[in-house]
C-alpha positions in Angstrom: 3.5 -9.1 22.3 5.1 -5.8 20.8 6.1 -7.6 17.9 2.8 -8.8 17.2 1.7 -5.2 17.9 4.4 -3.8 15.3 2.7 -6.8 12.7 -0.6 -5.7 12.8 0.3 -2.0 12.2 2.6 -2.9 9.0 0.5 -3.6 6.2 -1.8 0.1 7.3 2.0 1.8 7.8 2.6 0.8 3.8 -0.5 1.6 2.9 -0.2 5.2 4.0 3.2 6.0 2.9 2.2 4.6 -0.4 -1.2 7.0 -0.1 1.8 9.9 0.4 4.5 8.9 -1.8 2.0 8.6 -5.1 0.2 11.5 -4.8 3.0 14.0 -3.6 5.1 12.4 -6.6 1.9 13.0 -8.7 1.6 16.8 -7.4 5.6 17.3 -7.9 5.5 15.5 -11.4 2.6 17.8 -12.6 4.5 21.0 -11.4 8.2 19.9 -13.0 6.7 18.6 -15.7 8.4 15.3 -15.2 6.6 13.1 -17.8 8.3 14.9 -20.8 11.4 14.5 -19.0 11.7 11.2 -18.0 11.7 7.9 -20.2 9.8 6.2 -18.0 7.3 8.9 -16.8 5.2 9.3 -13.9 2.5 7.0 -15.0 5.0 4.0 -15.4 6.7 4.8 -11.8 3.3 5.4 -10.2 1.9 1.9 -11.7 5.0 0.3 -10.7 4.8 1.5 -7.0 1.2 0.4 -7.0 2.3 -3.1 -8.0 5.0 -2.8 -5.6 2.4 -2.0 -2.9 0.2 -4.6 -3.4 2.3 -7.1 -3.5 4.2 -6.4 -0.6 0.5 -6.0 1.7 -0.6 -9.0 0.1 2.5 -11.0 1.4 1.6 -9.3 4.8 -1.3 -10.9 4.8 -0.7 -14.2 3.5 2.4 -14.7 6.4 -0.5 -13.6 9.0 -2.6 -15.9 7.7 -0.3 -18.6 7.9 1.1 -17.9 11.2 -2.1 -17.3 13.2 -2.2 -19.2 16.7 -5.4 -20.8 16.9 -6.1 -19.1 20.9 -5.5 -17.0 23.3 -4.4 -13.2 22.8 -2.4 -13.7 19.9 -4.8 -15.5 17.9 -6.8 -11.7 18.1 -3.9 -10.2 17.2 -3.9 -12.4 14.3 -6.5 -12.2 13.2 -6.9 -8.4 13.9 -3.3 -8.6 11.6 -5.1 -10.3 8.4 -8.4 -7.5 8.7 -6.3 -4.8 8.7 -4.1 -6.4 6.0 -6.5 -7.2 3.7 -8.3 -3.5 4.4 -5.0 -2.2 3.6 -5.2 -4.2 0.3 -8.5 -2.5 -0.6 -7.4 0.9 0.6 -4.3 0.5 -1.8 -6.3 0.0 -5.0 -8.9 1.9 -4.4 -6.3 5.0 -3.8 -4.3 4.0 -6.6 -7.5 4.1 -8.8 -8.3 7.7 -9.7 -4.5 8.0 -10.6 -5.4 5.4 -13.2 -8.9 6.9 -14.4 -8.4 10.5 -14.3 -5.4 12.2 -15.9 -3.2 14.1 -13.2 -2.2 17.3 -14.6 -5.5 19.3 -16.5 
């Protein structure tokens, strides 16, 4: 039961540190300067840790798909699993779009 409890929390628990890790690396790259530093810049790592973040919710939710029980409590919790991973999903794009369509430091 506390596994499956610790399974449906995951893919919202990435979503959420992703939410903080972009935008306070956003915030800190606009106030070092960091993309005249860096080779890669902040745009490349940011895209790359949106890539990295969808990926990783999306595999979330495919395994709860996959594994869901068919009755009883932990077919809820399955199912209550694959909602919040796929809400997760949306949650990640749509925070990772305004990084995308606006430019970070005016």
């Amino acid at each position: 039961m506390m596994r499956s409890l610790f399974a449906v929390t995951l893919a919202p628990a990435i979503w959420i540190l992703f939410f903080l890790v972009v935008y306070v690396f956003e915030i800190m790259g606009c106030r070092f300067e960091l993309d005249r530093g860096l080779i890669a810049g902040v745009g490349l790592t940011v895209s790359a840790l949106t890539i990295l973040a969808i990926i990783v919710v999306a595999v979330f939710a495919w395994r709860r798909w996959r594994r869901n029980p068919r009755d009883g409590t932990e077919s809820f919790l399955g199912q209550i699993g694959f909602l919040l991973c796929l809400s997760s999903l949306v949650a990640t794009i749509w925070v990772a779009l305004p990084i995308f369509l606006v430019p970070a430091c005016m």
